[in-house]
Backbone as ProteinMPNN parsed JSONL, in Angstrom:
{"seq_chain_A": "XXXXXXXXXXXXXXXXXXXXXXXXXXXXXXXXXXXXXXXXXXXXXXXXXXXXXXXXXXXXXXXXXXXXXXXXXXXXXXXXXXXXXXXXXXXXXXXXXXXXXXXXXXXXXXXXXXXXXXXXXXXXXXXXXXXXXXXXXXXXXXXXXXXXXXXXXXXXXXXXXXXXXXXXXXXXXXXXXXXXXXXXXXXXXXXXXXXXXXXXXXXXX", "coords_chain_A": {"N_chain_A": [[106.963, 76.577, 52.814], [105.122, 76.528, 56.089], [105.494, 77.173, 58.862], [104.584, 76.148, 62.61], [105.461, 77.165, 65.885], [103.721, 76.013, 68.949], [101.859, 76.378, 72.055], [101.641, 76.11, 75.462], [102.007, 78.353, 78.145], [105.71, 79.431, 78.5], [106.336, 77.767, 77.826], [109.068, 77.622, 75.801], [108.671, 78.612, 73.404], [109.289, 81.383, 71.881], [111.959, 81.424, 72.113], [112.611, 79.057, 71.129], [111.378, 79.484, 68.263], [112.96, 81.412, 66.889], [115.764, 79.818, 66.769], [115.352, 77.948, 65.155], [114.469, 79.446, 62.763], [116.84, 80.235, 62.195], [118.785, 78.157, 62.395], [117.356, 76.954, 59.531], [117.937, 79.317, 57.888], [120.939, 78.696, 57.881], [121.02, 76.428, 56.494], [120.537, 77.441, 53.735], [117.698, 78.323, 53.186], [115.717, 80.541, 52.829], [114.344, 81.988, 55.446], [111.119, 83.625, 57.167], [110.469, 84.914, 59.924], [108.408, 85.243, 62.375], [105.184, 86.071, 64.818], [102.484, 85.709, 66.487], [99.741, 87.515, 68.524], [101.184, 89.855, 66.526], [103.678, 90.838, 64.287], [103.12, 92.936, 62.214], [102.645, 96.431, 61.978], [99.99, 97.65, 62.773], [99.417, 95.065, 63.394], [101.0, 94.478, 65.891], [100.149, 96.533, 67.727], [97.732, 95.669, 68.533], [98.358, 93.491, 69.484], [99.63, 94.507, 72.173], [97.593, 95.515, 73.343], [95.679, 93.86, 73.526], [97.46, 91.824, 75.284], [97.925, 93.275, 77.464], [97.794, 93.742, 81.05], [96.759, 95.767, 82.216], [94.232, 95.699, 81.563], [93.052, 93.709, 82.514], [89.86, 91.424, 82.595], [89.064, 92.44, 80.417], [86.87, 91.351, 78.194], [85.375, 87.948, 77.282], [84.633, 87.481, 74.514], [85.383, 89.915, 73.304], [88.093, 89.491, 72.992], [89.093, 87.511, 72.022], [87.804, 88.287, 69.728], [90.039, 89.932, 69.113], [92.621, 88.688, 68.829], [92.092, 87.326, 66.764], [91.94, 89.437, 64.377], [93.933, 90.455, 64.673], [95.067, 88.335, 63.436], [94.022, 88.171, 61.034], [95.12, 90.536, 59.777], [97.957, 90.105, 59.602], [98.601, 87.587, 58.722], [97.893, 88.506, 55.617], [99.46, 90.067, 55.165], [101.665, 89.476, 56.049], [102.304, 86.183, 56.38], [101.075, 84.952, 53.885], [101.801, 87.015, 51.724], [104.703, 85.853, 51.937], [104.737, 82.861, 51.832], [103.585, 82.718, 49.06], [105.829, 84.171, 47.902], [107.967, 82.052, 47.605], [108.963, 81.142, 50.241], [110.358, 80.106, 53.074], [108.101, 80.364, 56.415], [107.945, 80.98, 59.83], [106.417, 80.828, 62.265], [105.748, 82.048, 65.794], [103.389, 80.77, 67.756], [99.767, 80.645, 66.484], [96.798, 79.719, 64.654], [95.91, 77.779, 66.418], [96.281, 78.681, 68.999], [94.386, 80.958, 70.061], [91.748, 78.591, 69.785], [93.078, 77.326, 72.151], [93.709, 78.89, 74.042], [91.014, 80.627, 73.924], [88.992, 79.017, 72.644], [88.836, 76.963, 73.883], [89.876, 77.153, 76.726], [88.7, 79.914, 77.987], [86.411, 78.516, 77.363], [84.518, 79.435, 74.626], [84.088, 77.541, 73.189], [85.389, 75.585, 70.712], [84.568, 75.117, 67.597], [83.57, 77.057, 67.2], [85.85, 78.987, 67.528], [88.038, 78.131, 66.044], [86.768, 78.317, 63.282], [86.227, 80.978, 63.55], [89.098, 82.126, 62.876], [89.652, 80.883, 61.068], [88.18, 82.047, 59.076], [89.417, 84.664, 59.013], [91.801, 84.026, 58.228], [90.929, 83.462, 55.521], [91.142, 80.373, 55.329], [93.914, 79.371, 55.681], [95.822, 77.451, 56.858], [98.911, 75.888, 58.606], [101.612, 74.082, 57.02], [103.068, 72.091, 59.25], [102.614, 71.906, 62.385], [103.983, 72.277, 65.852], [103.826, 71.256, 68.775], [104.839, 72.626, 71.518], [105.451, 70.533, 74.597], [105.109, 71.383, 77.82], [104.701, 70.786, 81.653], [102.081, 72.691, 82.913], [102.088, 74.413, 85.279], [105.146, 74.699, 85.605], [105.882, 75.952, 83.36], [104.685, 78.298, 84.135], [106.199, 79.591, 85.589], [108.761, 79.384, 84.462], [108.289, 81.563, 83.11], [108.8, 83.739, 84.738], [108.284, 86.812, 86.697], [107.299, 89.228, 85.348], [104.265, 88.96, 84.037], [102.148, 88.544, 81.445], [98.942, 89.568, 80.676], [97.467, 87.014, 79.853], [99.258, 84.956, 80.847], [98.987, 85.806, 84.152], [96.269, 84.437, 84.251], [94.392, 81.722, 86.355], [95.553, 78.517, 87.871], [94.31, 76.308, 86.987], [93.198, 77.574, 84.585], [95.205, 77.46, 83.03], [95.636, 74.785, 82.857], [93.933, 73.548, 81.37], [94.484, 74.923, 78.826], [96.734, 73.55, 77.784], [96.057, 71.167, 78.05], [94.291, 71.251, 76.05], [95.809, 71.947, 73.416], [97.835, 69.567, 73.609], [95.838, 67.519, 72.915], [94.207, 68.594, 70.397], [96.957, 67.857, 69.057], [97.085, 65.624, 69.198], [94.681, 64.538, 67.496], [95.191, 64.969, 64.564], [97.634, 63.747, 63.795], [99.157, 63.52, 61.642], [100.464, 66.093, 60.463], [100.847, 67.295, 63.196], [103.167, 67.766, 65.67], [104.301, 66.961, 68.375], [106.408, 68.014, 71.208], [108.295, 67.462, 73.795], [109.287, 69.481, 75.89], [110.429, 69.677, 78.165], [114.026, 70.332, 79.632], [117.605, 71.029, 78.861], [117.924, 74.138, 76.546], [119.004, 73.354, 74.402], [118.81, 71.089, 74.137], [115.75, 70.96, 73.797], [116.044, 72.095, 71.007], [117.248, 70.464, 69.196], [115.391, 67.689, 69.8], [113.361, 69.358, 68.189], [114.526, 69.999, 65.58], [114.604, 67.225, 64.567], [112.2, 66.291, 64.781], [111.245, 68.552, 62.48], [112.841, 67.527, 60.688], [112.325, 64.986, 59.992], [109.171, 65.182, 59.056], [109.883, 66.951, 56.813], [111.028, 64.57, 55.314], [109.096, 62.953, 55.229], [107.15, 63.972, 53.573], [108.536, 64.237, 51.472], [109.05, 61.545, 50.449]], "CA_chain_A": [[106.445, 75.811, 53.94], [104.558, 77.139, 57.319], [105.58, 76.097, 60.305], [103.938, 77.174, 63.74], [105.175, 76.393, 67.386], [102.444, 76.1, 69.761], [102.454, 75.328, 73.376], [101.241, 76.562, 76.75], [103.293, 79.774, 78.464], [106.671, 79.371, 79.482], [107.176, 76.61, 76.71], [110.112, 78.278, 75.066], [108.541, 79.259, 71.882], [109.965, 82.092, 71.055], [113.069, 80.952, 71.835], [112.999, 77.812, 69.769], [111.106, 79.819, 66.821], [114.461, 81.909, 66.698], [116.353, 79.136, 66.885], [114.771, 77.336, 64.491], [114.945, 80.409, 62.062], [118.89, 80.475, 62.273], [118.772, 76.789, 61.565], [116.826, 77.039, 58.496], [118.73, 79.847, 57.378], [121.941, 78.53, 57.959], [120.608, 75.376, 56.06], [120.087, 77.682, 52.661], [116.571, 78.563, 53.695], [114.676, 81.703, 53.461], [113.119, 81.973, 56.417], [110.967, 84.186, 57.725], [110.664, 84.92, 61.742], [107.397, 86.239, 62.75], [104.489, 86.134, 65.726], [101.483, 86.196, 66.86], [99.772, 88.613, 67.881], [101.783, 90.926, 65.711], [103.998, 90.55, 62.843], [102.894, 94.027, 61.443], [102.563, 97.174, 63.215], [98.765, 97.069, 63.372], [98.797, 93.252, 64.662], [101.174, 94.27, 67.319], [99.453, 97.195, 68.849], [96.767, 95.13, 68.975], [99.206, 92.84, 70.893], [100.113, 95.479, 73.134], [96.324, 95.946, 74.135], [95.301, 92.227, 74.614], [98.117, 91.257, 76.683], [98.317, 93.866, 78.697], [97.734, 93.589, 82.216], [95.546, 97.201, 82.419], [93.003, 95.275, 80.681], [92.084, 92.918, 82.798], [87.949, 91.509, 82.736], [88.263, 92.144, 79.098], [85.084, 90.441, 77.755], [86.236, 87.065, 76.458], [84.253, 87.775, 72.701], [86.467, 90.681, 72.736], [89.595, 88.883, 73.197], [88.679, 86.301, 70.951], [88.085, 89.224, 67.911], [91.328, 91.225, 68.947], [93.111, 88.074, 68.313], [91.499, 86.997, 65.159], [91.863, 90.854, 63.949], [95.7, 90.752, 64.562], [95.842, 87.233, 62.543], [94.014, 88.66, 59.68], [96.25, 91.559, 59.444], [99.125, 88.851, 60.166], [98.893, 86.845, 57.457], [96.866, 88.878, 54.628], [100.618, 91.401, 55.085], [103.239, 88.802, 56.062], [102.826, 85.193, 56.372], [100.808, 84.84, 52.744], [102.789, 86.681, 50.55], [105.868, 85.225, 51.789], [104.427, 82.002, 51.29], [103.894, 82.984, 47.738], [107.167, 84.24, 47.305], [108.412, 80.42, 48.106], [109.935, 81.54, 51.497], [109.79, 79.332, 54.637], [107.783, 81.164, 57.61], [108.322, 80.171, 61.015], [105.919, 81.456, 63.773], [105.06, 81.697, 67.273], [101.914, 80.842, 67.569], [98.821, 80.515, 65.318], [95.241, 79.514, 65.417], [95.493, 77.009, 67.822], [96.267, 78.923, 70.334], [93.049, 80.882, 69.555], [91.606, 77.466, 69.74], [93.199, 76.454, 73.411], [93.285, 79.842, 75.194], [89.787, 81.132, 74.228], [88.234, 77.922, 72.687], [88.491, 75.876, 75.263], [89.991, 78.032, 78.242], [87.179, 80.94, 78.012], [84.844, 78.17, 76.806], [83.696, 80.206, 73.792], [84.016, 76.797, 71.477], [86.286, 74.918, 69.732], [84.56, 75.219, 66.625], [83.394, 78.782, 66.815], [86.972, 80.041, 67.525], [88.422, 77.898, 64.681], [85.411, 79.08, 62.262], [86.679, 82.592, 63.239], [90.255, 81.924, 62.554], [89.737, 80.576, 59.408], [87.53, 83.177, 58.241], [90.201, 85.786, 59.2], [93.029, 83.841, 57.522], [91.015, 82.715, 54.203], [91.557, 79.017, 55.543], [95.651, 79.049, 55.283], [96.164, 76.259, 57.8], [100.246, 75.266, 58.64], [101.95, 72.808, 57.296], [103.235, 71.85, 60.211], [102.746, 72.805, 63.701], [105.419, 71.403, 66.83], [103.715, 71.868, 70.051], [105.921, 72.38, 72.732], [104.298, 70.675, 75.88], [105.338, 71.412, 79.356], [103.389, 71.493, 82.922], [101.712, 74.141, 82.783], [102.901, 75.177, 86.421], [106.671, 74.619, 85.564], [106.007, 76.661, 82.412], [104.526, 79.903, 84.52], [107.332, 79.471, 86.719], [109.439, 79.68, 83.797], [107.633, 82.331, 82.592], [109.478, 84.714, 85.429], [107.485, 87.78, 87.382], [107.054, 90.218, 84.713], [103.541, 88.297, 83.283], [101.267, 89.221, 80.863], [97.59, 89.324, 81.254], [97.027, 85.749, 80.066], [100.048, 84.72, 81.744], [97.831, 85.825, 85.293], [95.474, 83.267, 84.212], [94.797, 80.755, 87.589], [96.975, 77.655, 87.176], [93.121, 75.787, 86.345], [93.171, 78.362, 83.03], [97.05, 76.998, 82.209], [95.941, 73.473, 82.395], [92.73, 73.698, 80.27], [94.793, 75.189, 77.26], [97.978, 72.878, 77.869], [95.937, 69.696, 77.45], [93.928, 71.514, 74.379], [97.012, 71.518, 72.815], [97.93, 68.149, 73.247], [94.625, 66.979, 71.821], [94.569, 68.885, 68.641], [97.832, 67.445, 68.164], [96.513, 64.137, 68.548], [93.549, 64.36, 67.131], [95.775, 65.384, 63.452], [98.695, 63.232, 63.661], [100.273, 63.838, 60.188], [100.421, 67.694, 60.371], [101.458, 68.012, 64.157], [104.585, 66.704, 66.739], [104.49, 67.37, 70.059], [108.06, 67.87, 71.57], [108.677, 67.528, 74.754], [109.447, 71.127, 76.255], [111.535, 70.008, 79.397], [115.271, 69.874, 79.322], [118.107, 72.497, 77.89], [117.122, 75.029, 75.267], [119.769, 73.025, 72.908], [118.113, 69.788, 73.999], [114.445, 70.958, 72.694], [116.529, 72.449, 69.994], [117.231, 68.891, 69.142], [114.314, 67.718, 69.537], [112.347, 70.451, 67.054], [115.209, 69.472, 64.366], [114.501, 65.884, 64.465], [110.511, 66.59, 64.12], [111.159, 68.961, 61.116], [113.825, 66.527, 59.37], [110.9, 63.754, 59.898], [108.136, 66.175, 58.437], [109.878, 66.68, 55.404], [111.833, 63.486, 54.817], [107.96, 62.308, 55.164], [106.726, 64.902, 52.193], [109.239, 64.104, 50.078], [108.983, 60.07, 50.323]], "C_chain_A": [[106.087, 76.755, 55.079], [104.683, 76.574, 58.222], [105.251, 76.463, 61.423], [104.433, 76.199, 64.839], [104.408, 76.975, 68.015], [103.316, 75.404, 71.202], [101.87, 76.063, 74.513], [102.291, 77.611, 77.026], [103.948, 79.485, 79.012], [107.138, 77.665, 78.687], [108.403, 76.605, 76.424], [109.726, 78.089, 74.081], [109.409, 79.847, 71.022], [111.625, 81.906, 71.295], [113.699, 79.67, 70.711], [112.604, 77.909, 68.551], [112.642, 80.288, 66.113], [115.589, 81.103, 66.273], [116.374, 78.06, 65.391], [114.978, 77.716, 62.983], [116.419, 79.835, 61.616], [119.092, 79.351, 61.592], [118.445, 76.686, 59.762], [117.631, 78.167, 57.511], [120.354, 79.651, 56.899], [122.011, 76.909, 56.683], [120.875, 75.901, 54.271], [118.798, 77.979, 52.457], [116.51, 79.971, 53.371], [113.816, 81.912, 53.83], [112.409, 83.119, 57.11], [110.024, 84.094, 59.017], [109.473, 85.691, 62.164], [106.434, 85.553, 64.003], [103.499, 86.183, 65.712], [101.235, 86.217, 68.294], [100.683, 89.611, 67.55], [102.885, 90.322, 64.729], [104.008, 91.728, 61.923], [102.69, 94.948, 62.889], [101.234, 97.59, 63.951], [98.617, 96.124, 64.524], [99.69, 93.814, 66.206], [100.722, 95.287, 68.282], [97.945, 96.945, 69.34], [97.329, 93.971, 69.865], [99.403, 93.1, 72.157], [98.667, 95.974, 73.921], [95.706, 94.635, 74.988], [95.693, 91.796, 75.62], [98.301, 92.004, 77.945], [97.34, 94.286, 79.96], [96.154, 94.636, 82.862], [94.108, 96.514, 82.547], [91.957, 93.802, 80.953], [90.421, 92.647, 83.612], [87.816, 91.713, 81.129], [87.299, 91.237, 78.492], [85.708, 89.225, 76.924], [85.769, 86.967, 74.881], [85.519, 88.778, 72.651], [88.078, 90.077, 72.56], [89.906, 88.244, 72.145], [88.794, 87.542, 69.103], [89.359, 89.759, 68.069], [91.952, 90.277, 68.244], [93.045, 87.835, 66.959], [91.798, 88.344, 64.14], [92.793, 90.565, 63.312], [96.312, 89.158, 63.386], [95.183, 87.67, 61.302], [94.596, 89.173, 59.336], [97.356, 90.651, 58.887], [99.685, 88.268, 58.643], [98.333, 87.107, 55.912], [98.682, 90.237, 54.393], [101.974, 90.582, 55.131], [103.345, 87.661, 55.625], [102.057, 84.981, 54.647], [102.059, 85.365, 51.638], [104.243, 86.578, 50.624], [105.773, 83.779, 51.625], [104.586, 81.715, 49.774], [105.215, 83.439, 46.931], [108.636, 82.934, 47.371], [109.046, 80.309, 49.225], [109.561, 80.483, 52.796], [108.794, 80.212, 55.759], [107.54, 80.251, 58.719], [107.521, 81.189, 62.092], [105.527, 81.351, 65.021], [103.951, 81.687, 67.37], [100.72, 81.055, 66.304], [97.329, 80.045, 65.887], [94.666, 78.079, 66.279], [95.668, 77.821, 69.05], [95.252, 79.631, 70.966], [92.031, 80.113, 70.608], [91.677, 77.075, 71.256], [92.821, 77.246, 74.225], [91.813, 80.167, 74.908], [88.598, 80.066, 73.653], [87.412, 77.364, 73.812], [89.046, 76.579, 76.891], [89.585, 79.22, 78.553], [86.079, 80.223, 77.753], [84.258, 78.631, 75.978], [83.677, 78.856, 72.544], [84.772, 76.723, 70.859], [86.266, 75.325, 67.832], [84.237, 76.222, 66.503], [84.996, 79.52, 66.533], [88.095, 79.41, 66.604], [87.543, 78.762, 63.302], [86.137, 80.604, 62.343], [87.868, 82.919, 62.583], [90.292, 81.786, 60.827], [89.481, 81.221, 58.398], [88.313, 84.506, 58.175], [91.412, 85.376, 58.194], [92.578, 83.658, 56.113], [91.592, 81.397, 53.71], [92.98, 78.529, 55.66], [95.582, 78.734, 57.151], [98.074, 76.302, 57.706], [100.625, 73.696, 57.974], [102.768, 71.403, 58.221], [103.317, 72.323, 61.767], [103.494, 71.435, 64.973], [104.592, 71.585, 67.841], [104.669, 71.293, 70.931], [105.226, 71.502, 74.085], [105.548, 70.69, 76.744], [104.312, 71.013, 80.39], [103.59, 72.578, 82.849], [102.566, 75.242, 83.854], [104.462, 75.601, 85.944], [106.841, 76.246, 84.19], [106.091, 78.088, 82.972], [105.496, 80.144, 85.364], [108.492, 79.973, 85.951], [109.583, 81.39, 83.233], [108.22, 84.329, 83.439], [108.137, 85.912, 86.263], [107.182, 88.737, 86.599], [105.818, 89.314, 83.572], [102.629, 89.125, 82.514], [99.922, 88.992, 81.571], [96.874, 87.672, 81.127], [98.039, 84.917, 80.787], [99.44, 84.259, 83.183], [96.912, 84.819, 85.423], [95.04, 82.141, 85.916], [95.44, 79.721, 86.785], [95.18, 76.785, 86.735], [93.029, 76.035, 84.817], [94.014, 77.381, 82.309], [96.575, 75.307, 82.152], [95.097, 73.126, 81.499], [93.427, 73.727, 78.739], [96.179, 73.972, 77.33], [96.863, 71.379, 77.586], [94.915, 69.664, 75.833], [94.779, 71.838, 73.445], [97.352, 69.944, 72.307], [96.894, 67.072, 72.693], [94.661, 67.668, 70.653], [95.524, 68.22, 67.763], [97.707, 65.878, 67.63], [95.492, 63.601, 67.815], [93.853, 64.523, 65.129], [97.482, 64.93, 63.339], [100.337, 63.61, 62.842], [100.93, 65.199, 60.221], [101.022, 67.906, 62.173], [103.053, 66.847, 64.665], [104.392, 67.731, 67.455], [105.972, 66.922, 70.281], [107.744, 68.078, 72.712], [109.621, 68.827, 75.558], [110.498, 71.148, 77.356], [112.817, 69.857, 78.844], [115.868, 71.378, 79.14], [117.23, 72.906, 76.94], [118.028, 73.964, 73.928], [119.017, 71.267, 72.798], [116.655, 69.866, 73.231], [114.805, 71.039, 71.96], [116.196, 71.095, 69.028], [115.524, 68.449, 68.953], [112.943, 68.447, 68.291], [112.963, 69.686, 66.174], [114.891, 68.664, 63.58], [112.901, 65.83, 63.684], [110.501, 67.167, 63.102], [111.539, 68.148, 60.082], [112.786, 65.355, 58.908], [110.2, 64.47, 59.031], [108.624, 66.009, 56.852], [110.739, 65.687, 54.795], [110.275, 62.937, 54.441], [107.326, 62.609, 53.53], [107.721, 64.019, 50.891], [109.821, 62.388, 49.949], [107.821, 59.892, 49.117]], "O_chain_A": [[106.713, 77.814, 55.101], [104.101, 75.53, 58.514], [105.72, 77.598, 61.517], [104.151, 75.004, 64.938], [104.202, 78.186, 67.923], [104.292, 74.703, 71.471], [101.506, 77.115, 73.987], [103.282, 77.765, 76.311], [103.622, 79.118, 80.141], [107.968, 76.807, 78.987], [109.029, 75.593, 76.74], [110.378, 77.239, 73.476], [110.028, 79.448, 70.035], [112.402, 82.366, 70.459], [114.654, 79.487, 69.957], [112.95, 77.117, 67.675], [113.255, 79.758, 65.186], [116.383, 81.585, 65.465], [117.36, 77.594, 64.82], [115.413, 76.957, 62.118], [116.753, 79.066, 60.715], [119.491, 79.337, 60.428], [119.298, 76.369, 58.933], [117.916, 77.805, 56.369], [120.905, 80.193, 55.941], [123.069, 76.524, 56.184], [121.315, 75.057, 53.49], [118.565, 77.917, 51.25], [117.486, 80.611, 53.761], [112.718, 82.067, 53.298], [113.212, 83.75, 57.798], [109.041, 83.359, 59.112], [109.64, 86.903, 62.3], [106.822, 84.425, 64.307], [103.119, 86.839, 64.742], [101.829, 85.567, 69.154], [100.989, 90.332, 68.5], [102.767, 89.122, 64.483], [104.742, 91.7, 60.935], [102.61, 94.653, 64.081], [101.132, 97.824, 65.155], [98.162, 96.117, 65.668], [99.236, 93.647, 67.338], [100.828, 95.087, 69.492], [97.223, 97.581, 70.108], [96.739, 93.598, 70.879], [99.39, 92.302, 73.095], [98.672, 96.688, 74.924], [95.414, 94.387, 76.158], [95.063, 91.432, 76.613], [98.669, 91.618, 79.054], [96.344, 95.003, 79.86], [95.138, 94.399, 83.515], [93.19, 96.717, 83.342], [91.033, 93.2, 80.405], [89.915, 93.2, 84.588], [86.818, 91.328, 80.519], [87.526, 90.047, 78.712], [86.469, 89.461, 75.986], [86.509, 86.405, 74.074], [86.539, 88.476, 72.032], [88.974, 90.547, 71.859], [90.897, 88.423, 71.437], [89.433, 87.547, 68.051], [89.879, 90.108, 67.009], [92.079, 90.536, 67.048], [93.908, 88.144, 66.137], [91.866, 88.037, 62.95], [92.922, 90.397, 62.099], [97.389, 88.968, 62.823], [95.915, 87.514, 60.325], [95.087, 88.715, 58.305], [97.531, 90.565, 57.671], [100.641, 88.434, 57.885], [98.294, 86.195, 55.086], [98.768, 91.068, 53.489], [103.02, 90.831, 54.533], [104.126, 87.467, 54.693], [103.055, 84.763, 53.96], [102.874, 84.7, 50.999], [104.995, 87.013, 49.751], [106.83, 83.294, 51.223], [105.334, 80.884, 49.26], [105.55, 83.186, 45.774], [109.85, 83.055, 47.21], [109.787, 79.33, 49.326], [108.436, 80.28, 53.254], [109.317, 81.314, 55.597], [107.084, 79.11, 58.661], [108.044, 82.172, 62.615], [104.851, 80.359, 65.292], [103.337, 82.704, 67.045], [101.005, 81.657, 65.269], [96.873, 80.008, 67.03], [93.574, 77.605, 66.591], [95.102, 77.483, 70.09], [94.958, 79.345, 72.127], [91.597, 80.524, 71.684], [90.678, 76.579, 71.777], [91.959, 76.991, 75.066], [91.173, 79.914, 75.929], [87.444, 80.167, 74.069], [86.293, 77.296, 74.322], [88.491, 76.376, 77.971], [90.151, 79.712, 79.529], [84.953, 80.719, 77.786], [83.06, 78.454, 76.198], [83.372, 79.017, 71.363], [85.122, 77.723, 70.231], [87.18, 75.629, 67.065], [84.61, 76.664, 65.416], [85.276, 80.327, 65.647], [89.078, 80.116, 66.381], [87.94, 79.7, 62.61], [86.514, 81.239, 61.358], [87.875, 83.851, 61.779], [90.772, 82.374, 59.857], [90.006, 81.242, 57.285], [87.952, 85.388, 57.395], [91.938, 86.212, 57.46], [93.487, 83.646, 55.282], [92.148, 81.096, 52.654], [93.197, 77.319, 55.731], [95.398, 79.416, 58.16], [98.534, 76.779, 56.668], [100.162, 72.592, 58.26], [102.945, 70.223, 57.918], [104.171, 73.124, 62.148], [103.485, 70.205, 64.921], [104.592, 72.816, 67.844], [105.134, 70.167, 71.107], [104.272, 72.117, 74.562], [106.652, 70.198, 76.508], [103.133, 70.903, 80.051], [104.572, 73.315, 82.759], [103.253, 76.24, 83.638], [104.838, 76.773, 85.958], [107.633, 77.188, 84.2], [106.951, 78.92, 82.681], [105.441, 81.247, 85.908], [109.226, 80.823, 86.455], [110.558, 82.116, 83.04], [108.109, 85.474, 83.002], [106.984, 85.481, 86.234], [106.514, 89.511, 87.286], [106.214, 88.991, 82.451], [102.349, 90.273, 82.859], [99.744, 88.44, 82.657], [96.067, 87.181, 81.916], [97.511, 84.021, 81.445], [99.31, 83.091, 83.551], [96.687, 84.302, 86.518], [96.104, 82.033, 86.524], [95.792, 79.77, 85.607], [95.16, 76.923, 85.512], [92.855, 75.166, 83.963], [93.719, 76.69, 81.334], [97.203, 74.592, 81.371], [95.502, 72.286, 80.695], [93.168, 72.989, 77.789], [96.331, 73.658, 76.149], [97.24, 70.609, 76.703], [94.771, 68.804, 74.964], [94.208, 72.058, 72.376], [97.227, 69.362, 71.229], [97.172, 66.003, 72.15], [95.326, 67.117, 69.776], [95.436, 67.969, 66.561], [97.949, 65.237, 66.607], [95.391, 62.41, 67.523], [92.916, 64.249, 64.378], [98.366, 65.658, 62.888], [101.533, 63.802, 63.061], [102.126, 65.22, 59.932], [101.748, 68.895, 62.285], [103.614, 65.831, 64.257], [104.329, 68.947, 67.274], [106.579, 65.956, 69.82], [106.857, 68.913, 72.888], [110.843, 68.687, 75.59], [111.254, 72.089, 77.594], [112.933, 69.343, 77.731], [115.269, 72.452, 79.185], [116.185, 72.389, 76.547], [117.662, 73.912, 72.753], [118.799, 70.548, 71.823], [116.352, 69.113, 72.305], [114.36, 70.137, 71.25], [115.193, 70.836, 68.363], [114.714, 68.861, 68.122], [111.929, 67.937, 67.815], [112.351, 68.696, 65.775], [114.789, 68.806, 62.361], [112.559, 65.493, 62.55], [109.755, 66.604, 62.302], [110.994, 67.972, 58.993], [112.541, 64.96, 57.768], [110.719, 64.4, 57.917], [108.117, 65.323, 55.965], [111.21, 65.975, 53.694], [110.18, 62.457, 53.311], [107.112, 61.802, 52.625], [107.487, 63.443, 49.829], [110.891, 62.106, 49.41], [107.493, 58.768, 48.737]]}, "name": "protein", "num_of_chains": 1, "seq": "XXXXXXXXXXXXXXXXXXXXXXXXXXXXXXXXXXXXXXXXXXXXXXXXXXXXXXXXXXXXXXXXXXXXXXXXXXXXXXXXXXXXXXXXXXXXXXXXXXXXXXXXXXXXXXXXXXXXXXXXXXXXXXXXXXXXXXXXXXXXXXXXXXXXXXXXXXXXXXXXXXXXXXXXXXXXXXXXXXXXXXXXXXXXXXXXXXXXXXXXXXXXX"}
């Protein structure tokens, strides 16, 4: 199974991917814990160029390929053939986010910056993706003083991709859940659980 949380910055992603992990593991699971961008040591020094701060005015095509680069790498090294080896994978992020930040919050197109995605991954879609939602504000707030370059974003940027989120998810019912992002970390926790146990109590009806 593939599972991707999504969500605006300052969601708690990577905290509830982790989390999530442990769960699944602790379950009898082999899960594996990975990211985007990076996952490999390619994808993430192509991580380490996108997000960073230096680099801002980068050209939003370019942004758009670094990403797409680092998910070919991504999943053509990690998330595939652990797929194939029957393993769970659990990641932060995927090609929605793609999709929200440079789709629709660079404006480069919904369906162009899927089309690219797809063509980078060889169509391997999730079988489930969680988005986290928050406000956006509350999120960058969360998000602390040490930001990345999309981080910086104006708060206009953060609300653009935060409600292209929540449309994708609605727009694909079966395949997503939106969780509710405010609260403790053990309360989303909760929350995620509940959405996975659904997911595959659903499958296997």
């Amino acid at each position: 199974m593939f599972i991707v949380l999504e969500g605006p910055d300052g969601s708690g992603k990577s905290t509830q991917t982790r989390l999530l992990v442990e769960r699944l593991r602790a379950a009898g699971k082999t899960a594996v814990h990975t990211r985007e961008p990076g996952g490999t040591p390619a994808a993430e020094a192509i991580r380490s160029l996108v997000l960073n701060p230096e680099f801002t005015g980068l050209d939003t095509r370019t942004e758009a390929l670094l990403f797409a680069g680092a998910r070919a790498e991504h999943v053509a090294n990690v998330i595939r053939p652990a797929l194939v080896r029957g393993e769970v994978v659990v990641c932060d992020r995927y090609i929605d986010s793609s999709i929200a930040y440079q789709g629709v919050g660079r404006d480069l197109g919904i369906e162009r910056i899927r089309d690219l995605s797809l063509w980078a991954t060889g169509g391997l879609v999730p079988d489930l993706t969680i988005v986290l939602d928050i406000d956006s504000a509350l999120g960058i707030a969360r998000a602390g003083s040490d930001l990345d370059r999309l981080e910086r974003e104006p708060a206009e940027y953060h609300d653009r991709v935060r409600k292209a989120f929540v449309a994708l998810a609605l727009h694909d019912p079966e395949r997503y859940r939106v969780v509710n992002a405010s609260g403790s970390i053990d309360e989303v926790a909760q929350r995620i659980q509940i959405a996975v146990d659904e997911f595959i109590a659903g499958r296997l009806a």
